[in-house]
N, C-alpha and C positions, 0 to 999 in steps of 0.2 A: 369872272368865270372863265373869257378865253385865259384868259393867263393862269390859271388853274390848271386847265388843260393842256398848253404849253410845257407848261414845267412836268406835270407830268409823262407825258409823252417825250422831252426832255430826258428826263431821269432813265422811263425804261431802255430808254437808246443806249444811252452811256452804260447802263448796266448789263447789255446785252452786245454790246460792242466790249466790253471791258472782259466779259465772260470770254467772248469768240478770240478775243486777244490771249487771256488767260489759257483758253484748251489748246489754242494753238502754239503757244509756245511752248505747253506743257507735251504735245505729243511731239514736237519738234526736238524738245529735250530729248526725251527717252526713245525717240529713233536713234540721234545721234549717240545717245547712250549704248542702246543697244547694236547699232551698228560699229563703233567700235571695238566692241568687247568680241564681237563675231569676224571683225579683219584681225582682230588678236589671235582669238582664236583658232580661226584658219590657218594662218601666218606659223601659230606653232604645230598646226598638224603638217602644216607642210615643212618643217622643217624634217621633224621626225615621226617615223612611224611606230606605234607601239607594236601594233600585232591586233589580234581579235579580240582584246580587250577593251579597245578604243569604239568600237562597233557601236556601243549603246550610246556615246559621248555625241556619234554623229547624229543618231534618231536625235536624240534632244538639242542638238543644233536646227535639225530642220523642223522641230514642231516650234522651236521659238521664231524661224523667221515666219511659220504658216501664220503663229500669234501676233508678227508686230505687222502682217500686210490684212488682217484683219481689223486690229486697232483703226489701221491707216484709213481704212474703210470707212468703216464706224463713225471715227472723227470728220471724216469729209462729209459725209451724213449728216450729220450734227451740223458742222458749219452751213449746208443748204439750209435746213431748218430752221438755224437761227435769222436767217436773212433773210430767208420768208419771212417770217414774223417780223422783224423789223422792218419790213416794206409792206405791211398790212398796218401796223402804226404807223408809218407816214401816210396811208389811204386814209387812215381815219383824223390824219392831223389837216390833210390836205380840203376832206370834206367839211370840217370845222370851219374851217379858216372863209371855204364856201358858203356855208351859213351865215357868216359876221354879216355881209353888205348887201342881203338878201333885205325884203320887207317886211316890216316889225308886225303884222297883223297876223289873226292867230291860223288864218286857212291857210293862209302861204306856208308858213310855218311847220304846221302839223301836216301837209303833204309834203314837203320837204324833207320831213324828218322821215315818214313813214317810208320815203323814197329810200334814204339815206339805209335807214334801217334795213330794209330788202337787200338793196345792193351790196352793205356789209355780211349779211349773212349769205347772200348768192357766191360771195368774193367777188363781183365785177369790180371792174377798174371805172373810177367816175373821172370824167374829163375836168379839174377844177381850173376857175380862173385863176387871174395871177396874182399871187401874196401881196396884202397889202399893206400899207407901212404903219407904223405903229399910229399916225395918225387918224389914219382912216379906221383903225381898228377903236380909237378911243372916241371917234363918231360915231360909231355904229354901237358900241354900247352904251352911249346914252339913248339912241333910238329904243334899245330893247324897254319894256316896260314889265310892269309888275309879273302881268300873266303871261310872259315868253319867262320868267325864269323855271315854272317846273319842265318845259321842254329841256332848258339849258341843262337842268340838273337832271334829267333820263340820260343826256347824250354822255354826260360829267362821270354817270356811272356807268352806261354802257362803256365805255375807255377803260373805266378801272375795272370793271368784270375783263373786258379783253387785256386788259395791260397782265392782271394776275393768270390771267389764263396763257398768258403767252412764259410769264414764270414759271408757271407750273409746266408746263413743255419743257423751258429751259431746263428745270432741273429734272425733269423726267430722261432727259437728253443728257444730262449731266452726271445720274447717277449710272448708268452703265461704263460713260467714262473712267469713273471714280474705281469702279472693277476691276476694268480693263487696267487702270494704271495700276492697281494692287496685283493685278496678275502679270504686269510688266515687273514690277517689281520684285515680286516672289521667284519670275522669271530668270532676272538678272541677279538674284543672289544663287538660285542654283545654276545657272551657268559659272557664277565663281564659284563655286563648292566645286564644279566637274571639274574647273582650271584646275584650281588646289589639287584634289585628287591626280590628275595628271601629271601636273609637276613631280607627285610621289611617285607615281608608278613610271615616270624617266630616271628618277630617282633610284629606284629599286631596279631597274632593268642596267642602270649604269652600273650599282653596287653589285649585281650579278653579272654581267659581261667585265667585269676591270678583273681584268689577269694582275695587275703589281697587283694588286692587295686582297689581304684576305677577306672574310668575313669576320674573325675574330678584331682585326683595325679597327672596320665600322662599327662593331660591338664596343668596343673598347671608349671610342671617339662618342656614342651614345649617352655610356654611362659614365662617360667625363661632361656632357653636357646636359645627366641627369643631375649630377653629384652638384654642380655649379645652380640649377635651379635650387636645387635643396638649399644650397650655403645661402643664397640668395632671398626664399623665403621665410628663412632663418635669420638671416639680419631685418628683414622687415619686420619680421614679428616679434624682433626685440626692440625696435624702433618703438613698433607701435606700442608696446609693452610699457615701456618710458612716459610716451606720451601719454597714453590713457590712465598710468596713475599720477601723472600733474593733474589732469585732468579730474580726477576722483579725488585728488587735495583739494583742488580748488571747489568741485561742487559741494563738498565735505564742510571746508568752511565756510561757505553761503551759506550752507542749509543751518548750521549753525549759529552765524549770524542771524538769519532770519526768524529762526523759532527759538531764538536764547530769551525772549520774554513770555512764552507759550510752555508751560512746564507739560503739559500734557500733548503738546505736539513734538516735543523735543524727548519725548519717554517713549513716544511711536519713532521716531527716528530714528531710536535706541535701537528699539527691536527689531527693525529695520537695516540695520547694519547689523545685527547678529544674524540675521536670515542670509545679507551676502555673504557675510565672513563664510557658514556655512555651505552654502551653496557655492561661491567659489572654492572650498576645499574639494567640496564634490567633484566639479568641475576639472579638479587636477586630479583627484583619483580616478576619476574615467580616464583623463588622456595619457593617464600611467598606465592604468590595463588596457589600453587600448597599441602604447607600443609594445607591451607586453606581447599582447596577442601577435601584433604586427612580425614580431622577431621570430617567436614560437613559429608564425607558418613559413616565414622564410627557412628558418633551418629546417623544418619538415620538408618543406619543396627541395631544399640542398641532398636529403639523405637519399641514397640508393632505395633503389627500387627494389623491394626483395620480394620472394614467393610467398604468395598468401596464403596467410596462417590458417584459413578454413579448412581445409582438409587434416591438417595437424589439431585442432580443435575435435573436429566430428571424430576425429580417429582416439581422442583423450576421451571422448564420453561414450565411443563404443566399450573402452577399456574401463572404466568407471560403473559402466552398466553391467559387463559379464564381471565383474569382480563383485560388484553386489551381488550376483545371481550366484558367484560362487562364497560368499558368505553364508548366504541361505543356506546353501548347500551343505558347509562345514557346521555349520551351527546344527544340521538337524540330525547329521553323523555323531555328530558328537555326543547329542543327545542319546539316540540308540547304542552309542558306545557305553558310553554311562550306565543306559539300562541295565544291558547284557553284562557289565563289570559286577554291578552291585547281585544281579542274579548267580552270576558265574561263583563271586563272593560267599554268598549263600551256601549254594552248595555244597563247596569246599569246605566252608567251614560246618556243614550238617555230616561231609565225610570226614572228617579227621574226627568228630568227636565217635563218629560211628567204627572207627578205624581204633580209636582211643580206647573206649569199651571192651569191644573184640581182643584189642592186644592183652587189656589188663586180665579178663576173666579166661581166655584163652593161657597166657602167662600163669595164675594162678595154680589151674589144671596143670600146665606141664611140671610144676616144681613136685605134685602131687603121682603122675602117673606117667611113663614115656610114649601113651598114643599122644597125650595132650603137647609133650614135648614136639612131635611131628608134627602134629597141627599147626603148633606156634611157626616149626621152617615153613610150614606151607601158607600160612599168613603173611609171613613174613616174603615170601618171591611174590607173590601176589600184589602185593601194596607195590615194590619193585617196579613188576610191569604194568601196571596201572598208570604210574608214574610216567615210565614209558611210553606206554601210548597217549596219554593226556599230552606227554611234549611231543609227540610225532603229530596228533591232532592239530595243535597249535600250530604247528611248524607248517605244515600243510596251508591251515586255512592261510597262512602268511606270504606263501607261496603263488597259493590262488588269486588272494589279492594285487599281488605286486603282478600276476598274468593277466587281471585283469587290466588294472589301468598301466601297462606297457599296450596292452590290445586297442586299449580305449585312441591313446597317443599315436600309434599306431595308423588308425582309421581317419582318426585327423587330417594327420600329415599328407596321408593316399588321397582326405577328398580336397583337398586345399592347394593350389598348385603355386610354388613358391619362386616368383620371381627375383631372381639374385642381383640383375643387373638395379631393377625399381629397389629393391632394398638397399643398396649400396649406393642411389643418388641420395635417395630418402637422408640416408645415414650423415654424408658427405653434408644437405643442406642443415641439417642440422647442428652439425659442426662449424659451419660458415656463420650459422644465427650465432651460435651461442658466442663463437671469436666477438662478432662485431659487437652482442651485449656487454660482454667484459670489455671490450674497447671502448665505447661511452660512459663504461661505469669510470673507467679508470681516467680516463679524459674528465670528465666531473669531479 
């Protein structure tokens, strides 16, 4: 049984020795991690300054060293607490070891223990004698007898109650660590992310202060080392192209090996490979409309920026609208036209038959007697000026109309004020649209 409790007592040491080695060398890492990334870092701000850009780069400098001297903390922390506890399993291996060479009777015993037990849970320090050697330990457990072992087995579990409970501390202790190292972590990749950034904006502050060259070089040198990615995962992707259909011969004829005795697994493998064939056609007419697309907004982005067409639009359906309104219009003229013709019609023809009459039985009389012959000249200037005035009448109302809508145009013109200059850019863009239409068509 001591030897039970040895090994265990034993064991939690090493594993709590091996932990405290463990955290330690792990915050020892990620200081030195961290601390060089930060004489790096300093190292390039002192070399050069960017300007008030840099200003945020420095806050995140200083909240990372606030984060690794709290680490630092924490872990010193931890290592007291582990050591405590590892020097309460030696109090408890030390008071064991005190019990062996004690006397085997059960009073001795059970106030011993009861001692033992207080003072563990008080945390006093018990004064033990001196370890004895495996001999004296292998007399002393023959002395024990039947009825000292459920003592032995209280003291066997009180160790493993405290041994786990000193675990469970440990990793209580451990998992804040475990945090802190993810937030060292997290820490030191965005410290490289600000590096990177920086390097761009020395980068950028070089490409804008360098008098030899222009902007247009660095453009240039960009999209020579755009054009070179491209080619580049352009040959990869016929590489792989290559490979992946060796690769599809080969699973092709396994799979055909393997179900050429299975007629019914080899008729799903059938339709199976029509559903690829399929699907990879698919697969290429998307990434066809897809440079399609690609090309279409590049030349859209390429084209001049021209005057938007909304206002030339709303001014097509103002013109759309008063042109219907003057349809209506025409059509209802026309109608009344109409009327008035067919009445006017009418009439005329009720006077000529009535004019017809008159001449013929008028005519009649004059061959007969010479009042009737007068009658007939005086029918006859009559009809004359009738005629006459009927076209003075006309003539008139044609007159009045043509005064009225000059009057109408007129009144227009007076309430609408007519800007020559806006009409003439007006005019001008229009002409510039229409050149550049004809110059696409004809480019096409």
């Amino acid at each position: 049984m001591r030897f039970l409790v040895e090994r265990l007592s034993e064991s939690s040491e090493s594993g709590r020795a091996a932990n405290s080695e463990i955290v330690s060398y792990r915050s020892k890492r990620n200081e030195d991690d961290n601390r060089s990334s930060l004489e790096e870092f300093t190292k390039k701000e002192d070399n050069k300054g960017v300007g008030s850009d840099f200003s945020k780069v420095g806050a995140k400098l200083n909240d990372l060293r606030l984060k690794l001297g709290v680490h630092k903390f924490l872990t010193t922390e931890a290592d007291h607490a582990s050591t405590k506890q590892v020097h309460e399993a030696h109090l408890v291996q030390q008071k064991m070891d005190a019990v062996a060479p004690a006397d085997a009777s059960r009073s001795r015993v059970t106030g011993f223990c009861n001692h033992e037990v207080t003072s563990v849970l008080s945390g006093e320090d018990l004064a033990g004698g001196p370890v004895d050697t495996g001999r004296d330990a292998e007399e002393t457990a023959a002395k024990i007898d039947n009825k000292d072992m459920p003592m032995l087995h209280l003291k066997v579990t009180s160790s493993e109650e405290l041994s786990s409970k000193v675990r469970c501390d440990s990793d209580n202790l451990r998992s804040p660590e475990k945090v802190l190292m993810a937030e060292v972590t997290a820490k030191t990749s965005e410290l490289q992310h600000l590096e990177q950034e920086l390097e761009l904006l020395k980068a950028a502050t070089k490409m804008a202060f360098d008098n030899q060259h222009t902007i247009d070089f660095y453009l240039e040198l960009l999209n020579g080392q755009v054009d070179s990615r491209r080619c580049y995962l352009l040959e990869l992707e016929s590489e792989w192209d290559a490979v992946r259909k060796q690769l599809e011969e080969r699973k092709r004829s396994l799979g055909e090996s393997l179900y050429a005795n299975n007629p019914c697994a080899q008729e799903m493998l059938q339709k199976w490979r029509e559903v690829e064939l399929e699907r990879q056609s698919i697969v290429s007419e998307i990434r066809k409309r897809e440079e399609e697309h690609s090309k279409l907004t590049a030349n859209l982005e390429k084209q001049p920026k021209l005057v938007p067409r909304k206002s030339y639009i709303q001014r097509i359906k103002e013109i759309t609208k008063n042109s219907r309104k003057q349809d209506a219009d025409i059509e209802r003229i026309l109608k009344e036209t109409r009327e008035l013709q067919l009445e006017s019609n009418s009439i005329q023809e009720r006077l000529y038959r009535t004019y017809a009459v008159a001449d013929e039985i008028i005519f009649r009389e004059a061959k007969k007697d010479p009042i009737g012959r007068q009658a007939y000249r005086l029918l006859t200037s009559m009809h004359e000026s009738f005629e006459q005035i009927s076209e003075k009448i006309l003539a008139t109302d044609r007159i009045q109309r043509e005064v009225a809508e000059h009057e109408m145009k007129l009144a227009a013109m007076a309430s609408r004020s007519l800007n020559v200059d806006k009409l003439q850019a007006d005019l001008d863009a229009i002409r510039r649209e229409n050149e550049y239409l004809e110059q696409q068509f004809w480019d096409k």
